[in-house]
N, C-alpha and C positions, 0 to 999 in steps of 0.2 A: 787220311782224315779230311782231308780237305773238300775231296770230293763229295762226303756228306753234309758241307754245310749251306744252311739255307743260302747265301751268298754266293755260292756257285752253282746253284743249280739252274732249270727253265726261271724266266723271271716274267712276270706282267707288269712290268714298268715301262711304260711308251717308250716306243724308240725314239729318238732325238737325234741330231744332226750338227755338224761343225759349222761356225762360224768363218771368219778370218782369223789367222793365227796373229794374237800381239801380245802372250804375256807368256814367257819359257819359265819354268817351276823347275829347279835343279835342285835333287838331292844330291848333295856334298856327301853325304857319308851316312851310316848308324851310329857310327860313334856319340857318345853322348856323358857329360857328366850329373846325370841324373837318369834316374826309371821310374819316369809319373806313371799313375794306373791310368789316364787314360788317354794312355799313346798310344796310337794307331802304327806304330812302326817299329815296334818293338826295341827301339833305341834303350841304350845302356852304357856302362862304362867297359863293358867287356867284347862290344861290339868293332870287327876290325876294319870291318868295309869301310873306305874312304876313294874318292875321286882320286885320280892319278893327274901327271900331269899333262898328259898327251890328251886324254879326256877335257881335261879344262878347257885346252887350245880348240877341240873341237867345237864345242859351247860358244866358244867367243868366235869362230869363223862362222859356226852360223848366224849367230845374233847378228852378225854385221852383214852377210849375204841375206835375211831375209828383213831386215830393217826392224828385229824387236825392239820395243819401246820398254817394254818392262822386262828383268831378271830378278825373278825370285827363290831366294837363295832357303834350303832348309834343310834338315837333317832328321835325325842328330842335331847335335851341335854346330851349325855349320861351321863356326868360328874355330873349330878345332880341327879341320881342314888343316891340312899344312899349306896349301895353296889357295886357300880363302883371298886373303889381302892382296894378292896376284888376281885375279879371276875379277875384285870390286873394283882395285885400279882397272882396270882394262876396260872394262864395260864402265864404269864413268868414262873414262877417256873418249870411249864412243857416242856418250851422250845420254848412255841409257840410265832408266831410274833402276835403283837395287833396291831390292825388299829383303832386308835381312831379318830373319824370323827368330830372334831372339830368346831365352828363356831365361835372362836375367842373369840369374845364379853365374853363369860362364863370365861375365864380365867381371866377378870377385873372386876367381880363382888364379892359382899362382901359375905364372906366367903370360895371365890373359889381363894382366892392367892397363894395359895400355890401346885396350882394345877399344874401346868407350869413344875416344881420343881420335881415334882413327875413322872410327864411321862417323864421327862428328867432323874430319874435314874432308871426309870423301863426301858428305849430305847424304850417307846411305840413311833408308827408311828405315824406321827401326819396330815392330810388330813382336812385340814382347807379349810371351805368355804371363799370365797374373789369375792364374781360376776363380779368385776368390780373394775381397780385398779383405778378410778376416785368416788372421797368424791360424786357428786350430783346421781349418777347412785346408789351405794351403799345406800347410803339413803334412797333413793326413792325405793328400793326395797327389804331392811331390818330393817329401821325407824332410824329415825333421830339420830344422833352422834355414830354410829353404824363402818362408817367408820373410825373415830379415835381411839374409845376402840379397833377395831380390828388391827391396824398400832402399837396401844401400844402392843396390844398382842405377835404380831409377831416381835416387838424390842426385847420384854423378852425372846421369845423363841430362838429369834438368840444368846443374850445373854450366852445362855444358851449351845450356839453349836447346836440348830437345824438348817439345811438350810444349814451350813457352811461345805465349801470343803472339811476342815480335819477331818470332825467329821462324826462320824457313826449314828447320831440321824437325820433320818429320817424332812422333812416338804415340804409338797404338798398341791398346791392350787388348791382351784376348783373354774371353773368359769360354771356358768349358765347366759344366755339370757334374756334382758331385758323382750325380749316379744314375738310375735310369729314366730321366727327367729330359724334356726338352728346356733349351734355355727359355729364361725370361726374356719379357719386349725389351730389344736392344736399346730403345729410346732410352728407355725409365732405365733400367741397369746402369747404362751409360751416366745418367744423370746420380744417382746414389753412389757411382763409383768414384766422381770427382767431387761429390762433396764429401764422401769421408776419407779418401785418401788427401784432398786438400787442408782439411779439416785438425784431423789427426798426424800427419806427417809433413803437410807442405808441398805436398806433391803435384804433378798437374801434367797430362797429358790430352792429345786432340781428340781419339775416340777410341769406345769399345766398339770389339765386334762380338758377337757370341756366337758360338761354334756351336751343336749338334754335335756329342760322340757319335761317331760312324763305331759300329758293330764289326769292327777290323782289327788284327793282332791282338796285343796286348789287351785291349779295352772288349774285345770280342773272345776271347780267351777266357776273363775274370767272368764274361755276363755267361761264358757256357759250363763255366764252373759251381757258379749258381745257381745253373737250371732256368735259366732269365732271359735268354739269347731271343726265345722264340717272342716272348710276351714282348720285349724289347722289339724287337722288329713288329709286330701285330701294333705297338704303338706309331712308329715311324708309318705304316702305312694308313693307319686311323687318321693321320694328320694329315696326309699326304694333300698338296693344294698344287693345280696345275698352271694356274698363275706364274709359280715359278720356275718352273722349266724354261725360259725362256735366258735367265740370266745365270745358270747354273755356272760354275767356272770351268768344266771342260768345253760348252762351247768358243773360247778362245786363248784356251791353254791348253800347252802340252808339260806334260808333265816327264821330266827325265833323271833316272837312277844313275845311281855311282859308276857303275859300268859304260852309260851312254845308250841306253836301251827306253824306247819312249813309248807314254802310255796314256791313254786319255786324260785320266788326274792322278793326283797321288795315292789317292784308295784303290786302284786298279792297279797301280804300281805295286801297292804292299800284298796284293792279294794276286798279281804273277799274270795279268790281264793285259793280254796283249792288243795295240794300237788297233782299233775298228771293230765292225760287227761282228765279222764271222774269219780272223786270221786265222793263217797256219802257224806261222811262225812271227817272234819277238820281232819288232823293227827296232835297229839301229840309228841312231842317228845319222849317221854317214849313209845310210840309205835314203832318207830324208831329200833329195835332189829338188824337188820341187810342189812345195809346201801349201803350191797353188791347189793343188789336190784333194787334198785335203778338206777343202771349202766344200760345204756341202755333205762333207762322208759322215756314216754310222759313226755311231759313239758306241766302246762295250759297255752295255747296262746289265747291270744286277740287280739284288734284291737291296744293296747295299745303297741305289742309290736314292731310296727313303730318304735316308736321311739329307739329303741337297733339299731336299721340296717339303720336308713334312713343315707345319706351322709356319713362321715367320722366315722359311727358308736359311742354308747355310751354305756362306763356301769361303775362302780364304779371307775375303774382304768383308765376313761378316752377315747378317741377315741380307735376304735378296729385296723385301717389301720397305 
């Protein structure tokens, strides 16, 4: 099946080129206690893949041989890692910032209370998913009572000095699209997000970023189930602005699976797109020797990679413009 989808096939998406490597992207695992529609990774509760522990160590030898500044930690769940809180300690200890990519809901389930507690004395970043600061939207696209576990979440974490003016602990929301929509201008959203989460709850975090669904797994799955996949992509390339190529996030990230197998970003990861323009074979991390290489090389592009550049652009950190 794969082989027919427009995402894999020839693409006219300019070729592009790597950077300096400074930000490693580690998926921990599928595992996940939730299955939003529009997750790119097809994460779930019945997902078994998770990082081992030999895997981990390898992540932290390289972090520290190639002097990354950033680890960005995601899943799944990454928190339900059994070696999450091993992997955060270490790489603080080395100095590096952690972006843990939160989805709320994880910090109010049992056994994980105490989780909150801990990225708040490690100063882990915390990038919590929130699609939508309205209870029927958030439901409807994360499952039922999903919008209050996560309002509770984000009380604790305020609690705690995440989000707050005088405090250096990091908390950022991300919002994704109900449906086959580009998001709204990050500014204004951003700005509506904290006055009604402020407003109505008390809540208070430093920024949104709005994501662009990528036409991957799950959320590419539901658009070809509806016969939408292609207008969905004809829209991504309608908006397509070259402006943003330039800041996209694989030019300065790598992105690495549970395994330890490395890939331009995480949407070449879910879609089995091996490291460069024209590979044979998956790279390893351990193959990885010198990363000076890299500088300069091919990026795999697809047709998938619309969505980085259509409108206001999108990558991990939020709109590019």
């Amino acid at each position: 099946m794969h082989g027919t989808l427009p995402y894999l096939e020839q693409t006219d998406f300019p070729a592009i080129n790597r950077h300096t490597l400074e930000i490693l992207q580690v998926n921990l695992g599928y595992l996940c206690n939730l299955s939003c529609t529009h997750c790119h990774v097809n994460a779930g509760p019945k997902r078994t893949e998770l990082m081992g522990k030999e895997t981990v160590d390898l992540v932290l030898d390289f972090i520290k041989r190639e002097n990354i500044h950033t680890l960005d930690l995601t899943g799944g769940a990454p928190e339900m890692n059994p070696h999450f809180t091993y992997l955060v300690m270490q790489a603080r200890a080395m100095g590096v910032t952690v972006i843990d990519r939160c989805n709320l809901v994880i910090l109010e389930e049992p056994g994980f209370e105490d989780m909150a507690g801990f990225l708040a004395a490690n100063k882990v970043v915390i990038t919590a998913s929130l699609p939508c600061y309205l209870e029927d939207n958030v439901d409807k696209q994360r499952g039922k009572g999903t919008f209050n576990s996560s309002l509770s979440a984000l009380k604790k974490l305020n609690s705690l000095g995440f989000g707050q003016a005088d405090s250096d602990l990091q908390l950022n929301l991300v919002f994704n699209p109900q449906g086959i929509d580009l998001p709204p201008e990050q500014k204004a959203l951003e700005k509506a997000y904290k006055e009604h989460l402020q407003v109505h709850y008390g809540i208070v975090f430093n920024k949104l970023f709005a994501l662009t669904n990528l036409p991957v797994q799950r959320f590419g799955s539901m658009l070809i189930s509806k016969g939408l996949f292609n207008d969905y992509l004809q829209l991504l390339k309608d908006n397509y602005r070259s402006e943003n190529l330039s800041s996209v996030m694989c030019r300065n990230t790598l992105s690495v699976d549970w395994q330890g197998f490395v890939y331009d970003c995480d949407f070449n990861q879910m879609l089995q797109l091996p490291l460069g323009a024209n590979p044979v074979n998956k790279t390893h991390l351990s193959d990885l020797i010198d990363t000076s290489l890299l500088t300069g090389s091919a990026i795999n592009i697809r047709q998938h990679c619309y969505g980085c550049t259509a409108g206001q652009g999108s990558s991990c950190g939020g709109a590019l413009d």
